[in-house]
N, C-alpha and C positions, 0 to 999 in steps of 0.2 A: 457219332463217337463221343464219348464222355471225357469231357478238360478237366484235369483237376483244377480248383481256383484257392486262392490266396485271401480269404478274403476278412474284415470286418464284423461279423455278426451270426446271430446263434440263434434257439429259440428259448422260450422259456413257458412253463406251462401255469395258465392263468385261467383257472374254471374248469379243467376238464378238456381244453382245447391247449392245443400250440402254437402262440404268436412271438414275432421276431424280434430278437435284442439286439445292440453293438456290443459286441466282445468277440473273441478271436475264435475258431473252430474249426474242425476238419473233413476236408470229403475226398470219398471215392479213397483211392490209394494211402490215402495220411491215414486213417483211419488202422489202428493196430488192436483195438481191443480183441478179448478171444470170441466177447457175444456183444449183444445189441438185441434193444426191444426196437423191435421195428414199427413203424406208420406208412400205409402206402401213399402214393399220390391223391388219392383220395382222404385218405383222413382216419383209413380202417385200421384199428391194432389189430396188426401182424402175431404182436405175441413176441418171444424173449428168440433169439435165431444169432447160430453161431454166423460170425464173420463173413466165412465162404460161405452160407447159406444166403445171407444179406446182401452180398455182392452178386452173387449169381441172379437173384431176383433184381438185381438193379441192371445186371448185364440182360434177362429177358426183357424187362420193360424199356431197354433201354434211354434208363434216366441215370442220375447222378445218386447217389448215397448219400448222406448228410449228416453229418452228425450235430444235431439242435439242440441236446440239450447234456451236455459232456459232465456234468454233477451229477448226473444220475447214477443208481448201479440197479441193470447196467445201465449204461448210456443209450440214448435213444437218438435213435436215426431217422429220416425220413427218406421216400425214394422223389425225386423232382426232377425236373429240368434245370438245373442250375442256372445257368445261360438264361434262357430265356425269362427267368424270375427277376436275376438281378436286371436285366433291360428295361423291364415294368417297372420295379421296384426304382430303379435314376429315371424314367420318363415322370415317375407319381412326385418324387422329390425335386424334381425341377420345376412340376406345374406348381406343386403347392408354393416352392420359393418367388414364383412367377407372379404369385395372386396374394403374397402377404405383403401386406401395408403398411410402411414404415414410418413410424407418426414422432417428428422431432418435436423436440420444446424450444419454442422463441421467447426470446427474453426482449421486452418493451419498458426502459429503465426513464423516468420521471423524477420531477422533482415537486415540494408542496406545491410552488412559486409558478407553475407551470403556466403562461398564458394559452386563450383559448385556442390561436391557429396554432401550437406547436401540437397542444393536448389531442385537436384533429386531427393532425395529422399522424399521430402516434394512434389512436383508433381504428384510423383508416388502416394502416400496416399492418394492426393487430386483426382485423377482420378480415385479411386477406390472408393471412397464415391462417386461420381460422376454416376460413373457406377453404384451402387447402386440404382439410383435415388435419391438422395439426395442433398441438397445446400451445398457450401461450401463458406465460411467466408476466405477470404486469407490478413491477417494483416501484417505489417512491421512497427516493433516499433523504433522509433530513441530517442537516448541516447546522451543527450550533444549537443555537435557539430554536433553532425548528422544531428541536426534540421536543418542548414545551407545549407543542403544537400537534398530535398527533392524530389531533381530531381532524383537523385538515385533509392529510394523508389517507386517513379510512374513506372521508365524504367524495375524496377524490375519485378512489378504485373502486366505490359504488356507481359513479357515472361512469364512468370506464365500462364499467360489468352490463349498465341498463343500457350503454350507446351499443352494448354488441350481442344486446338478447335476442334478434334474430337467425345470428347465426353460433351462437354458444350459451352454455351452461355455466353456472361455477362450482367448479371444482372443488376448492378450497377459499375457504371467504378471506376476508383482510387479516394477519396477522405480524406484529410487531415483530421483529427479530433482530436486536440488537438497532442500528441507524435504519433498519429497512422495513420497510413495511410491504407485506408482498400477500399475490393473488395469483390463484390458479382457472385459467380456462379452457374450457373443452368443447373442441369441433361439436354443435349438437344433433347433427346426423351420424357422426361415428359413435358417439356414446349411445344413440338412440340403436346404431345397427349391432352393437357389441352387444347390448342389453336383449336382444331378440335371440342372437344367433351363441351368445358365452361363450364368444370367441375372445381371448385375449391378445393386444397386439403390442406388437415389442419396441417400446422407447429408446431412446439413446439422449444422451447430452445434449443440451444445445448446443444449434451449430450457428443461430444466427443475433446477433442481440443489435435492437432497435436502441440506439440512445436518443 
């Protein structure tokens, strides 16, 4: 028996072929045009077919009627299994949301003055977000007179960059910006997998900061 469904998404024609968009559309009974170019479940133009023609072939195969692509004139229909498309179609969107990797930025804040166990131990934190898979943000703020000093600040975030070339890249070298001077690092097996596969993955704000 064919449901009508309520649903999110259309198709749109890209080459020759019909692939699927989000926007609003109608099937089976919502459906009022007087014609429709039809597409079977197959992929085969049908050709331009009045309404009860289009239904009737949807009532023999019994599939759903679709209409994908509702700008058209006429509009074009497809005949499917409704139901069972959209089931695939949230199985495929919960594996992909399953397997995507959410890569934060940590922020590792210094100072010129830094002695060597604190600068360790700020390293050590920053290679472990690292190892993660994750960015890390590594800042050196100057206070006063330090500003006079900015060479400090760079020589610093170079050791920084060379104590965690094992497991990172840099991003972005040292850059002044206003009292701060700042550096970007990147997990070097994720940017090595992203470079293979141009895959892009989706950042977000920091959420942790290292003082």
């Amino acid at each position: 028996m064919r449901i009508p469904f309520q649903v999110s998404i259309f198709y749109s024609k890209i080459g020759g072929a019909f692939t699927i968009a989000h926007t609003a559309h109608q099937i089976n009974e919502e459906i009022h045009d007087k014609e429709v170019r039809l597409i079977s479940a197959t992929g085969e133009q049908l050709g331009i077919l009045s309404l009860a023609d289009a239904m009737g072939k949807a009532n023999e195969a019994e599939l759903d009627l679709v209409k994908i692509s509702p700008n058209a004139v006429p509009p074009v229909c497809k005949l499917m299994d409704y139901g069972k498309y959209r089931f695939e179609q949230t199985k495929r969107d919960k594996e992909a949301k399953k397997n995507q990797r959410i890569v934060e930025i940590k922020e590792v804040r210094m100072s010129p003055g830094i002695d060597s166990n604190d600068l360790n131990v700020k390293i050590r934190n920053a290679q472990r977000f690292l190892a993660d898979g994750n960015r890390v943000k590594v800042a050196v703020r100057f206070r006063g007179r330090e500003m006079a000093h900015t060479d400090i600040g760079k020589r610093l975030l170079e050791k920084f960059a060379e104590a965690c070339t094992e497991v990172a890249t840099v991003d972005k070298e040292p850059k002044l910006e206003g009292r701060h001077m700042t550096m970007f690092l990147s997990c070097k097996q994720v940017k090595e997998t992203k470079g293979k596969n141009k895959e892009s993955k989706e950042a977000k704000p920091a959420t942790q900061t290292e003082e």
